[in-house]
C-alpha positions as CSV (number, residue, x, y, z in Angstrom):
1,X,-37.9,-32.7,13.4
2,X,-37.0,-36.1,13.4
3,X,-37.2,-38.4,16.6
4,X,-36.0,-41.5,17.5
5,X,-36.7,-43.2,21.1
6,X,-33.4,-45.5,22.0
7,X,-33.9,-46.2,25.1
8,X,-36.0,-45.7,28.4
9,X,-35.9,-45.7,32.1
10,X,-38.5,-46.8,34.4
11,X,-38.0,-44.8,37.7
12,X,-38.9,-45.9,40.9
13,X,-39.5,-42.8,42.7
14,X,-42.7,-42.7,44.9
15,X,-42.4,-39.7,46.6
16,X,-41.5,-36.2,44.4
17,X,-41.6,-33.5,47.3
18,X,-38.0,-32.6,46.5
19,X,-37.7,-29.5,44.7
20,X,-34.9,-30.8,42.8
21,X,-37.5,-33.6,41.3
22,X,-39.9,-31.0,39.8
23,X,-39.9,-27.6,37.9
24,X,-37.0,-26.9,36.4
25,X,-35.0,-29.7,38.1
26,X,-37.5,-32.5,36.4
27,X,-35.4,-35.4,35.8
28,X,-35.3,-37.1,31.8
29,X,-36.0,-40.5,31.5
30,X,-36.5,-41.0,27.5
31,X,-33.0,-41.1,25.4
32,X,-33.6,-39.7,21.8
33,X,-31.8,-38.9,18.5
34,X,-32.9,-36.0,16.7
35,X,-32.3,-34.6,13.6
36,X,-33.8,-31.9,11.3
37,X,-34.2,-29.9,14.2
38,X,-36.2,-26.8,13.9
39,X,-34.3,-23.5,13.8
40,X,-35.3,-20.2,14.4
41,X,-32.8,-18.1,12.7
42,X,-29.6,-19.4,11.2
43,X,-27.4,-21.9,12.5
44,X,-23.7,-20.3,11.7
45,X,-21.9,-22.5,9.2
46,X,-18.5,-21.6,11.5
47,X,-19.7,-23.7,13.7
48,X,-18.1,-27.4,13.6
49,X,-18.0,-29.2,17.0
50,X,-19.9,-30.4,19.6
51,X,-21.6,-28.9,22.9
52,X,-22.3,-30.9,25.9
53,X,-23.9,-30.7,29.1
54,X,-24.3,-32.6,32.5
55,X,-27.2,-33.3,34.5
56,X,-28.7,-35.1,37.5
57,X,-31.4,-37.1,37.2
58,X,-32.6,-39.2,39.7
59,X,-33.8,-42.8,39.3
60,X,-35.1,-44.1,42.5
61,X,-36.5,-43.1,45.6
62,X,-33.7,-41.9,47.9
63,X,-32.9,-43.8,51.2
64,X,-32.8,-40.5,52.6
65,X,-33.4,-37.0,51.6
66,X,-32.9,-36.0,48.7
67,X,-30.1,-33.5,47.3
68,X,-29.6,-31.4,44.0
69,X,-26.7,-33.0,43.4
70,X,-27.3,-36.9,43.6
71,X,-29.1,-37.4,40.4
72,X,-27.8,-40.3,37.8
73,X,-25.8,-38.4,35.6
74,X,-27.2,-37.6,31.8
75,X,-25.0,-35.6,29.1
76,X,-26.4,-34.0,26.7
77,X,-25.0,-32.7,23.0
78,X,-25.6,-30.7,20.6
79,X,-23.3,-31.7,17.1
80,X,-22.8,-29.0,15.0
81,X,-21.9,-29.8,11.1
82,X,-22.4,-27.3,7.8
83,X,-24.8,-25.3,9.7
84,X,-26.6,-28.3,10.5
85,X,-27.5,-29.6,14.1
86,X,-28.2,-33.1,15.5
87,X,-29.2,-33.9,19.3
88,X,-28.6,-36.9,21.8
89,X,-29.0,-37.3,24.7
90,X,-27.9,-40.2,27.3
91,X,-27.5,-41.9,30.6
92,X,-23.9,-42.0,32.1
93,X,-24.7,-46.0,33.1
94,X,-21.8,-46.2,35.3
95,X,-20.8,-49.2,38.1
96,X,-23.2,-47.6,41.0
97,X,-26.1,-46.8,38.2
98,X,-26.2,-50.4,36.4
99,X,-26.1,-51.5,40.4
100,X,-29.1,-50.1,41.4
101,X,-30.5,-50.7,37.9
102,X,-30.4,-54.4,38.7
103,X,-31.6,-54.4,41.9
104,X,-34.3,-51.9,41.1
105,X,-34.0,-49.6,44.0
106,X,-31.3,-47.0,45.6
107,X,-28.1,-48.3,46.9
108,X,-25.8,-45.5,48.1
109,X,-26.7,-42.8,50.5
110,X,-27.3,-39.0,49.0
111,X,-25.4,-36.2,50.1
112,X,-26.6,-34.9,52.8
113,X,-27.1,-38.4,54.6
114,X,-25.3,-40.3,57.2
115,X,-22.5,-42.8,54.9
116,X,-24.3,-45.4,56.9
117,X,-27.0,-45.2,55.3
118,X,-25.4,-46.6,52.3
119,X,-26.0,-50.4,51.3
120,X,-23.0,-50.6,49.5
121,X,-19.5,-48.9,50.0
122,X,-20.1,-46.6,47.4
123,X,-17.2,-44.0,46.2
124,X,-16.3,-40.4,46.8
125,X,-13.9,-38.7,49.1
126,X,-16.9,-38.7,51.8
127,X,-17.6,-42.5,51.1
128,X,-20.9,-43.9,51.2
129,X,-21.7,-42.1,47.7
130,X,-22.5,-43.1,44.2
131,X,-20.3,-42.3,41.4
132,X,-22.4,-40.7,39.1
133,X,-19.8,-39.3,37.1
134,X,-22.8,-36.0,36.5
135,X,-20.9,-33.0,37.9
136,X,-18.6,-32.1,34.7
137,X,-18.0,-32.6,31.2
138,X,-14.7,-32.0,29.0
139,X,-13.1,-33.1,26.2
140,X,-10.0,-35.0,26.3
141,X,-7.6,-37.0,24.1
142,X,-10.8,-36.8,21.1
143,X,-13.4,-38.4,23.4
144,X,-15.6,-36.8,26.0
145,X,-14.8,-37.3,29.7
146,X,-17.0,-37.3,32.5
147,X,-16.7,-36.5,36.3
148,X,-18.1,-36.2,40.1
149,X,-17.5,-33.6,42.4
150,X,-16.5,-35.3,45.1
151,X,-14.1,-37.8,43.2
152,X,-14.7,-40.7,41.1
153,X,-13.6,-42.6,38.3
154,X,-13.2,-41.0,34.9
155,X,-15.5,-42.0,32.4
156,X,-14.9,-42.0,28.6
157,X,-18.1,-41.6,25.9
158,X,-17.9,-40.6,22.0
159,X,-18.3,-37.0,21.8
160,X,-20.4,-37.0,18.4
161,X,-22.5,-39.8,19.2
162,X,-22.0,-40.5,23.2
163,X,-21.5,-44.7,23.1
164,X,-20.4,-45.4,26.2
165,X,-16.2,-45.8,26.3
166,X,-15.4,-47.1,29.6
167,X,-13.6,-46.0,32.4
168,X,-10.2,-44.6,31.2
169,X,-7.3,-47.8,32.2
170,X,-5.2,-45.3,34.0
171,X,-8.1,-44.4,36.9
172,X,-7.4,-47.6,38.2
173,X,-3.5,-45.9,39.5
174,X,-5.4,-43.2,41.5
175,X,-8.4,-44.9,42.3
176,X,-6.6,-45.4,45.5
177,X,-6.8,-41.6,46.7
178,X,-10.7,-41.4,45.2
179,X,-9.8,-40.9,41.7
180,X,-10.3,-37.8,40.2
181,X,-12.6,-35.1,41.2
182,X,-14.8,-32.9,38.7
183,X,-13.3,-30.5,37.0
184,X,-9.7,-31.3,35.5
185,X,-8.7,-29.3,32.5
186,X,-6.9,-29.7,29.4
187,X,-4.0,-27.4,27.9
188,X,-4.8,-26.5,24.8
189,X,-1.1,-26.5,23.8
190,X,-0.2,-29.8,25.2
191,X,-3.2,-31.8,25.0
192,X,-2.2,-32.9,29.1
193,X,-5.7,-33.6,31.0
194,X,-5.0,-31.7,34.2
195,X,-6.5,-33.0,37.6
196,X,-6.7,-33.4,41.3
197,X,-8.2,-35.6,43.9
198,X,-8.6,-35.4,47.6
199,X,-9.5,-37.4,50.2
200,X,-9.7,-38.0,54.1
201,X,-6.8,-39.8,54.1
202,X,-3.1,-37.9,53.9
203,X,-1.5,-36.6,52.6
204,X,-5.5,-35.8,51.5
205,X,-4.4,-34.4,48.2
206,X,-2.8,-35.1,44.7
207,X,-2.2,-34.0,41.8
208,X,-1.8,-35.7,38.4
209,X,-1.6,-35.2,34.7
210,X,-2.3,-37.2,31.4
211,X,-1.0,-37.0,28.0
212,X,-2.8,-36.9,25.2
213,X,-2.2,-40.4,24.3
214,X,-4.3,-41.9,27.7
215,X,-1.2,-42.2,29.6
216,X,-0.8,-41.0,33.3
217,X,2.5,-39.5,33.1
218,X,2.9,-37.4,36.5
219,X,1.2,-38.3,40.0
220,X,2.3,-36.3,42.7
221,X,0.8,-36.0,46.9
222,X,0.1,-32.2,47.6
223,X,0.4,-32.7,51.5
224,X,-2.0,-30.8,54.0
225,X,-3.3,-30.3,57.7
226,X,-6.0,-32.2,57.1
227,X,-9.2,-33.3,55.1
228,X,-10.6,-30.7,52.7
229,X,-13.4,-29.8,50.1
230,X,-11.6,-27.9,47.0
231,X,-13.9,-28.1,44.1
232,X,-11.7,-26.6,41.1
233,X,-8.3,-25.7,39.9
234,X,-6.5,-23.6,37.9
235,X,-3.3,-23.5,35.8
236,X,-0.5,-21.5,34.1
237,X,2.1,-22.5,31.1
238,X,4.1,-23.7,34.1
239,X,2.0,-24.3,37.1
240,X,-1.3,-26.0,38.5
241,X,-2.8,-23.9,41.3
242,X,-4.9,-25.8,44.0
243,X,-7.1,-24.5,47.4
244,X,-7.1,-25.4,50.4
245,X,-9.8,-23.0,52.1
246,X,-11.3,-22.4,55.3
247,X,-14.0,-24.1,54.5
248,X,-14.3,-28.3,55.1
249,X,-15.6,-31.4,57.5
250,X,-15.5,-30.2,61.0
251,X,-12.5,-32.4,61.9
252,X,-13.3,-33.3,65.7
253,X,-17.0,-35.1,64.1
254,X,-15.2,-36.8,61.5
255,X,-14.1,-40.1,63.9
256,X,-18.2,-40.2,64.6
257,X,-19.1,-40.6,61.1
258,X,-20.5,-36.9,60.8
259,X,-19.8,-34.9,57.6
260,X,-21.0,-31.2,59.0
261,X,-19.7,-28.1,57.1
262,X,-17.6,-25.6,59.2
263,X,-16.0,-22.6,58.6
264,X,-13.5,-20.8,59.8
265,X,-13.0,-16.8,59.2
266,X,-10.0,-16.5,61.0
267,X,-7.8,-18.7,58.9
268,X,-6.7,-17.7,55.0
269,X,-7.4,-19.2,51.9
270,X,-4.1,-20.7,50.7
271,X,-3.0,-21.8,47.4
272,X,-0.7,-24.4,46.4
273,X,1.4,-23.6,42.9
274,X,2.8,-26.9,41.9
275,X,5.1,-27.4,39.2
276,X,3.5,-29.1,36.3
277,X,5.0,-31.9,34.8
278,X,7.6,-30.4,31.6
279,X,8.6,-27.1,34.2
280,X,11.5,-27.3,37.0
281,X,10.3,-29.8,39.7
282,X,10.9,-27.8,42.7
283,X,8.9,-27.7,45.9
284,X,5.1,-26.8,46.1
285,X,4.9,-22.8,46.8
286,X,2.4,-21.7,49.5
287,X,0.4,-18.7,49.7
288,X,-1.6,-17.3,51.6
289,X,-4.9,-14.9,51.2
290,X,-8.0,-13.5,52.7
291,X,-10.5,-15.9,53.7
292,X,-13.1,-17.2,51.7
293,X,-13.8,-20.3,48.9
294,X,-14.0,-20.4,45.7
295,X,-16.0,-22.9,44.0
296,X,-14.8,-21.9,40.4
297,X,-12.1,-20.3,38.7
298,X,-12.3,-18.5,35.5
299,X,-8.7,-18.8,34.5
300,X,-4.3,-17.8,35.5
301,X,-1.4,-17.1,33.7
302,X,1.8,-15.6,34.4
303,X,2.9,-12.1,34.3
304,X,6.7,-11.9,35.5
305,X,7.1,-12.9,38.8
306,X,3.5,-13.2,39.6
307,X,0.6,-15.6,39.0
308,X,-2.8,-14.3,38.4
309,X,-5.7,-15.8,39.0
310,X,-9.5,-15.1,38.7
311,X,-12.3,-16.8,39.8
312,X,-15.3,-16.5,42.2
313,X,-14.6,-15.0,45.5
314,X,-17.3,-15.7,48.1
315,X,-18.2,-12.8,50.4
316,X,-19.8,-15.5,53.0
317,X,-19.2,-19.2,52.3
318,X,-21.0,-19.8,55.1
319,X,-24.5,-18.4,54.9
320,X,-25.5,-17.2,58.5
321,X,-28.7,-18.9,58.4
322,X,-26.4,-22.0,57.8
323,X,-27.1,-24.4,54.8
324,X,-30.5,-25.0,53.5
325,X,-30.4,-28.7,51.7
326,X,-34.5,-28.3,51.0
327,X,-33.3,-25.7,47.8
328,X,-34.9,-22.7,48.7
329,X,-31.7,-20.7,49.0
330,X,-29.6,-23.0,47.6
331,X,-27.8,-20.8,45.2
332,X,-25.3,-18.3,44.2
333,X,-26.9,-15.2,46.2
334,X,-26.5,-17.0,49.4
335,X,-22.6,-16.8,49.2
336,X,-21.9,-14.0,47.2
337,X,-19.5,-15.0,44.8
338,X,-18.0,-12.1,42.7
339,X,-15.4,-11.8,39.9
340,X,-12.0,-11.4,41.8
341,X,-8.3,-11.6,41.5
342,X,-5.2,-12.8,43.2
343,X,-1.6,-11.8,42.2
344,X,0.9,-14.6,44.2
345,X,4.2,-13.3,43.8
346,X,6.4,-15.8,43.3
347,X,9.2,-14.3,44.2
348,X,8.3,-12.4,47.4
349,X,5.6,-14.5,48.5
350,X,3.2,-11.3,48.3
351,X,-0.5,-11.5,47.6
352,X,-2.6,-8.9,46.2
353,X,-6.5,-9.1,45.7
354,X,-8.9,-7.2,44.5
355,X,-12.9,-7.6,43.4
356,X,-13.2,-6.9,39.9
357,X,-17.1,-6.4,39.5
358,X,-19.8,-6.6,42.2
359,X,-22.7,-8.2,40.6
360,X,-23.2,-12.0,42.0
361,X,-22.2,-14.6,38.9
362,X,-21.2,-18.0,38.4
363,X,-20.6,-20.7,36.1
364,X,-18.4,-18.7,34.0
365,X,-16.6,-20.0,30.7
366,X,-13.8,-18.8,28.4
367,X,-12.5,-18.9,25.6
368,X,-10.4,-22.2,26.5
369,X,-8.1,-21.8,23.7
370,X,-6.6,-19.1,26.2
371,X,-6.7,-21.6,29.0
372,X,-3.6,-20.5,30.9
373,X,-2.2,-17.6,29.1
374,X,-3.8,-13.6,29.3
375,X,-7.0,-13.6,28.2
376,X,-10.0,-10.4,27.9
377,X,-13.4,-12.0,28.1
378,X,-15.4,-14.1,30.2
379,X,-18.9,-15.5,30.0
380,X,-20.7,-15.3,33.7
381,X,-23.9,-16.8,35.0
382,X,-26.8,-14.4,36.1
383,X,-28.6,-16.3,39.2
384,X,-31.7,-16.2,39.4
385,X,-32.9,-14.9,42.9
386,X,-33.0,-17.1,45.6
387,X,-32.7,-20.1,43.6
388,X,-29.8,-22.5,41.8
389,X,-31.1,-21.5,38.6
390,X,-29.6,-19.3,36.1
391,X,-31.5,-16.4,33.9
392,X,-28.7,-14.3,31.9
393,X,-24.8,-14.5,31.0
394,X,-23.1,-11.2,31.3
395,X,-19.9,-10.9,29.2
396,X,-17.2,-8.7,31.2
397,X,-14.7,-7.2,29.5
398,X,-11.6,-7.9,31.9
399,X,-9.5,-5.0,30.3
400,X,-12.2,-2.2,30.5
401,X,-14.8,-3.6,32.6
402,X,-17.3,-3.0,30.4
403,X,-20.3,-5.8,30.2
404,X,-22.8,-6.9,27.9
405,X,-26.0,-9.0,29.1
406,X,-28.7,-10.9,27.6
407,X,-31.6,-12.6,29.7
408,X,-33.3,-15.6,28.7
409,X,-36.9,-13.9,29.6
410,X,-39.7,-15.0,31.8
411,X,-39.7,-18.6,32.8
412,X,-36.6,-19.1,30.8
413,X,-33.5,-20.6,32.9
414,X,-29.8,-21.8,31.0
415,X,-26.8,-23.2,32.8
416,X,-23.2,-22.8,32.0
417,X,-22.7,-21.5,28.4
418,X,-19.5,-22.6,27.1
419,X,-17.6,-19.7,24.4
420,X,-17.4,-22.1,20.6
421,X,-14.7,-20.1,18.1
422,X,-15.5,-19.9,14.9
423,X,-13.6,-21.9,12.2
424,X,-10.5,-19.4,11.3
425,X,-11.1,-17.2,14.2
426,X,-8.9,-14.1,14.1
427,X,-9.7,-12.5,17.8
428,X,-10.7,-14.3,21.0
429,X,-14.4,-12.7,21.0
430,X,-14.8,-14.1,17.4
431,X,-17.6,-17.1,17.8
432,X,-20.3,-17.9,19.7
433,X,-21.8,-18.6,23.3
434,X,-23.9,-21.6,23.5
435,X,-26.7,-22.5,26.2
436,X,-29.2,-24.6,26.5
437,X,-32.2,-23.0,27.7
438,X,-35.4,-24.5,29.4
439,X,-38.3,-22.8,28.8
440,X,-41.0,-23.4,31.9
441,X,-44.5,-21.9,30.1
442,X,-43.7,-23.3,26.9
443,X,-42.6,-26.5,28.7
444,X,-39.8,-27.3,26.0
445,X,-35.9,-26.7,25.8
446,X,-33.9,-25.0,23.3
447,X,-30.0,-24.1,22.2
448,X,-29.7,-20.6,21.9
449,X,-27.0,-19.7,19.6
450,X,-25.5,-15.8,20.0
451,X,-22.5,-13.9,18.8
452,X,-19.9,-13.6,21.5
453,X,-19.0,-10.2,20.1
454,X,-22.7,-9.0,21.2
455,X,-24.5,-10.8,23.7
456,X,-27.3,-8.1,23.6
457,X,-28.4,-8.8,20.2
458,X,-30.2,-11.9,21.2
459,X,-30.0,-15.1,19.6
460,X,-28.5,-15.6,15.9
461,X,-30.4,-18.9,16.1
462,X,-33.2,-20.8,18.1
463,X,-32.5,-24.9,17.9
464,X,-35.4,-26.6,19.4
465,X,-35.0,-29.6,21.2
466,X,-37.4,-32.7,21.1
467,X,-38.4,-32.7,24.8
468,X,-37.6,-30.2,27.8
469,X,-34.7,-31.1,29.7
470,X,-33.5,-30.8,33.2
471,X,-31.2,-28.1,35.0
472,X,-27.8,-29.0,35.0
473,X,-24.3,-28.1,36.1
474,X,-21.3,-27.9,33.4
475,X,-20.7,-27.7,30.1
476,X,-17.8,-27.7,27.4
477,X,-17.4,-26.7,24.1
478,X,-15.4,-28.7,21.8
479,X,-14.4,-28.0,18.0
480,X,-14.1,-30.8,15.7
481,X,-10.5,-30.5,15.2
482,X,-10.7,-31.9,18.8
483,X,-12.5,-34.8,18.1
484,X,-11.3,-38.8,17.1
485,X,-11.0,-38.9,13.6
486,X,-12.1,-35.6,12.7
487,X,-10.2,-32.3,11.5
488,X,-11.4,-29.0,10.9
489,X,-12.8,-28.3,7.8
C-alpha cells in the first residue's frame, strides 16, 4: 500500500466521555490518498465507479453535550478502475467548519442543546445548528453532492478525487426555507435531483427539482398544519411522495425556544403525492395511514391506480423510556422499524398496509437504476443490539420473501451498503454490495466486496484501508458512466 498524508486536523476536544467520540464512533483527523491497496481476493474488473460514505467527526469540544450526529462531516471513497482500487478520504470544510476552524473552538450548538447556546446563527430548520453537510451522499449532475438532515446547503465535491466544488449556485433560491434537507434523490431516467426542505415557518414545507444541467427548474410549497420532522422521500415516474407524521416539536414549547420530541398515537401518518415537474400539475393528493414514522424509504412506483411504497415502519417512534441522547439505546431496536408497505389509491383514496418481514433493519439500498419503477431486491442493515451500529445486511427477496444474510463477525460493524451493477448487467441482482467495514480487535477498516446474487458466500474481495475509520450514516454507489468526463468502458 501506498500512503500519502495531505492534510491534518488538530482537534480541540478536552473532554472524550461521549460514546460517539470513542469505539467505533472514533472521529478521523488524518486525510490520505492510497493506492496499491492490499486485497484479499479479487477485486471484480465489472466494477467501474466510485463508492462513497459520510461521516461525523467532531473537531472541538462541544458547548454542550455532545450528539451522534453533530460531527464535521468527512466522505469517504473508494474508486474502482480495471479491478484496481484507490482510497481518499476528506473533510467536507463547509461555511460553519472553516468558522470554527479559524477561531479554533465550537461555534454552533449540538443537537440536543438549547439554539441559544449557539454563538452564531447557524443553519438548519431548528436554527442554532452547523451545516455540516455529513448526513448523505449522492451523485448528481457527474459530481458528488452532499447534505444535512435537518436542512442545509448543497455542497458539490469531485467524485473520483473529492476537491471541494462549492456550494451548488441554485441553493442560494431555497436557502430561504433552509435549503435542502438530506436525502434527495436522482431519477435515473431523467438525471432530475429530487428534494425537499422544511422548516418552522409555513407553509413549513417544499418541494423542488433540478436538472441535470444545475438548473432549479420546479419549486413548489407543500402546505401543512404546522412544523415537522420528515427525514426522507420517495418517488414514482410521475410523483414525489413526502410525510408528514405524528411525530415533531411539541408546538405549544416552540414560542419558548424548546425543541422537545412529541408524539402522537392518535393522529395518522399522511403522505403527500405531488406531481413532479414533466406529469399533469394538479393538486397535492393526501392520504392518510396508521400511525408511525419512517425515517427511510426503500423505494415506490406505480401499479394502476395505486402508488406503492416501501420503507421502514416504526412499531414505536417513541420509545417508552423516552429518548436516550447518551447512545446507549440509541438505535434501530429502540423503534422497531420493519420492512413495510403502503398502497395509496389514487383513485379512491384507499390505503392498504401491510408488514413484509419482521426482523428489525435499516439503512437499506437498491438497485437505484430501479429508483421509481418495480423492483425485487433490497439490501437491509442488521443492528447490532442496543447500539447505532450495524453487523450484517440481509437481502430480501420482495417477490418470494426469501433472504440471504452475511455478518461482518465479531467486533466487525458496516454502515449502509450501497448495490454497484456490473458493467453490462443483464438482471437487477447482477453486481455487487459494497461496505465498508471497521474492524474493532484488528483496529483497521476494510471494503468488503460480495456478489449481490449470494450475500452468504462471504466476500469476493477484502480491500484494506490505510487507517480505521469512523461509523457513519449513508452511502451511494455511482458507476462511471455517471461521472464528469467519464463513460463506461
Amino acid at each position: 500500500m501506498h500512503t500519502e498524508i495531505v492534510g491534518r486536523i488538530q482537534p480541540t476536544i478536552t473532554q472524550w466521555d461521549s460514546p460517539f467520540m470513542s469505539g467505533a464512533f472514533a472521529p478521523n483527523y488524518v486525510e490520505y490518498t492510497a493506492t496499491d491497496l492490499e486485497v484479499i481476493g479479487t477485486v471484480p474488473q465489472r466494477l467501474n465507479g466510485v463508492y462513497l460514505r459520510n461521516t461525523q467527526n467532531p473537531v472541538h469540544q462541544p458547548l454542550g453535550v455532545h450528539h451522534a450526529f453533530d460531527g464535521d462531516g468527512m466522505l469517504h471513497q473508494l474508486s474502482f478502475r480495471n479491478g484496481k482500487c484507490e482510497y481518499r478520504n476528506r473533510f467536507l470544510r463547509t461555511k460553519g467548519f472553516e468558522e470554527e476552524h479559524k477561531a479554533g473552538q465550537a461555534l454552533y450548538a449540538g443537537l440536543i442543546d438549547s439554539p441559544e447556546l449557539a454563538q452564531r446563527a447557524g443553519w438548519g430548520a431548528r436554527g442554532g445548528l452547523k451545516d455540516t453537510s455529513a448526513t448523505d451522499v449522492i451523485v448528481h449532475a457527474g459530481t458528488a453532492l452532499t447534505t444535512f438532515y435537518q436542512c442545509g446547503e448543497p455542497y458539490r465535491f469531485d467524485a473520483r478525487t473529492l476537491e471541494p466544488l462549492g456550494v451548488s449556485a441554485w441553493g442560494a433560491q431555497v436557502l430561504k426555507d433552509n435549503g435542502i434537507s438530506a436525502h434527495p434523490k436522482v431519477c435515473p431516467r431523467t438525471g432530475d435531483l429530487l428534494f425537499f426542505n422544511y422548516s418552522k415557518n409555513a407553509p413549513y414545507m417544499h418541494y423542488g427539482e433540478v436538472d441535470a444541467q444545475e438548473k432549479l427548474v420546479h419549486y413548489v410549497p407543500v402546505p401543512l398544519a404546522g412544523p415537522r420532522l420528515p427525514h426522507d422521500m420517495v418517488f414514482t415516474e410521475n410523483f414525489a411522495v413526502l410525510g408528514d407524521f405524528p411525530l415533531h416539536w411539541d408546538e405549544s414549547l416552540l414560542p419558548q425556544g424548546k425543541h422537545k420530541l412529541r408524539y402522537d398515537g392518535a393522529k395518522p401518518a399522511r403522505f403527500a403525492v405531488v406531481p413532479r415537474r414533466h406529469a399533469p400539475q394538479t393538486e397535492v393528493k393526501w392520504f392518510e395511514a396508521s400511525p408511525t414514522y419512517v425515517l427511510h424509504w426503500l423505494n415506490a412506483w406505480e401499479d394502476g391506480d395505486e402508488i406503492v411504497m416501501h420503507g421502514y415502519h416504526q412499531k414505536w417512534p417513541m420509545p417508552q423510556a423516552g429518548f436516550d441522547n447518551k447512545g446507549a439505546t440509541l438505535g434501530p431496536g429502540r423503534y422497531g422499524p420493519t420492512i413495510y408497505e403502503w398502497r395509496l389509491n389514487m383513485r379512491t383514496g384507499a390505503v392498504v398496509e401491510r408488514r413484509l418481514h419482521e426482523q428489525y433493519l435499516e439503512f437499506g439500498m437498491i438497485n437505484a437504476q430501479f429508483w421509481g419503477r418495480p423492483y425485487r431486491y433490497s439490501y437491509n442493515m442488521v443492528a447490532h443490539p442496543n447500539s447505532f451500529l450495524f453487523d450484517g445486511i440481509l437481502r430480501f427477496d420482495h417477490t418470494t420473501g426469501a433472504t440471504q444474510e452475511y455478518r461482518f463477525g465479531e467486533g466487525r460493524f458496516g454502515s449502509e451498503s450501497p448495490m454497484a451493477p456490473a458493467a453490462g448487467a443483464t438482471a437487477e441482482d447482477d453486481g455487487y454490495v459494497v461496505s465498508f467495514v471497521s474492524d474493532m480487535r484488528a483496529d483497521r477498516s476494510e471494503c468488503v466486496v460480495l456478489d449481490a446474487r449470494d450475500l452468504s458466500q462471504g466476500p469476493v474481495a477484502r480491500i484494506i484501508l490505510p487507517h480505521r475509520i469512523s461509523s457513519g450514516t449513508h452511502a451511494c454507489w455511482a458507476d462511471a458512466s455517471e461521472l464528469r468526463g467519464e463513460q463506461r468502458a
